[in-house]
N, C-alpha and C positions, 0 to 999 in steps of 0.2 A: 276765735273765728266761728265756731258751732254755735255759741249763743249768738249772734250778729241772725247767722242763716236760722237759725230757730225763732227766734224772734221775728223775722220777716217773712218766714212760713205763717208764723203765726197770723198775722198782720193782716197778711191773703185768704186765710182762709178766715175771718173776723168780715173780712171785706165781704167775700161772698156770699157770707149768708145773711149779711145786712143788706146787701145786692137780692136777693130773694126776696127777704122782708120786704125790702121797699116794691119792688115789682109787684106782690102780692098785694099789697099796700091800696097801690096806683088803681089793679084791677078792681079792688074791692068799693072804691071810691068810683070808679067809671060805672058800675054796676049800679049804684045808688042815685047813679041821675047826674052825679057833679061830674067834669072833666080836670084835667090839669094843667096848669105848665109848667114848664120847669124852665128855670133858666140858669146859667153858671154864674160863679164870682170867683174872680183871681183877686188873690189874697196874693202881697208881695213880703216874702217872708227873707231870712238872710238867707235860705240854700234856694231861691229863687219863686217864682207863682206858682201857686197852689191853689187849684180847681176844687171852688166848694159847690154845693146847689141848693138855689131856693124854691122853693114850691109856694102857684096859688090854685086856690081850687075856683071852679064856679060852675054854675048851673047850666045844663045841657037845654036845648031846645026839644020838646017832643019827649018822646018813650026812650028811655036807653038802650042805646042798639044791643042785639046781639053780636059778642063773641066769635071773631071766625079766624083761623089759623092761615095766615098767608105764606104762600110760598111761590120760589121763583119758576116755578114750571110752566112751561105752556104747555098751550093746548095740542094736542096731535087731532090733524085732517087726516 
């Protein structure tokens, strides 16, 4: 049973920092003028769908915007 949960620790923490990577990724790529999108694919496998992604890139209109940190705060009057 330890190897199962060891193995699926594992698995999670493989995930996130390829979750990093690719965020990093996406930025670095916005930065240089192209945008992205991404879209999902279910794949139908025998223990059910599984959520892959495809990425295209393409060419922004104009200067690459800057960079801004959105958050759900408003304003106070």
């Amino acid at each position: 049973m330890d190897s199962i949960h060891a193995r699926r620790k594992h698995y999670e923490q493989r995930l996130a920092v390829a979750l990093r990577q690719f965020n990093d990724a996406i930025r670095d790529v916005h930065k240089s003028g192209l945008d992205v999108e991404i879209s999902t694919l279910t794949m139908h496998t025998q223990r059910g769908p599984m959520l892959q992604v495809d990425l295209y890139t393409f060419k922004l209109e104009g200067a690459p915007p800057v960079l801004k940190i959105v958050t759900d705060e408003t304003p106070q009057f």
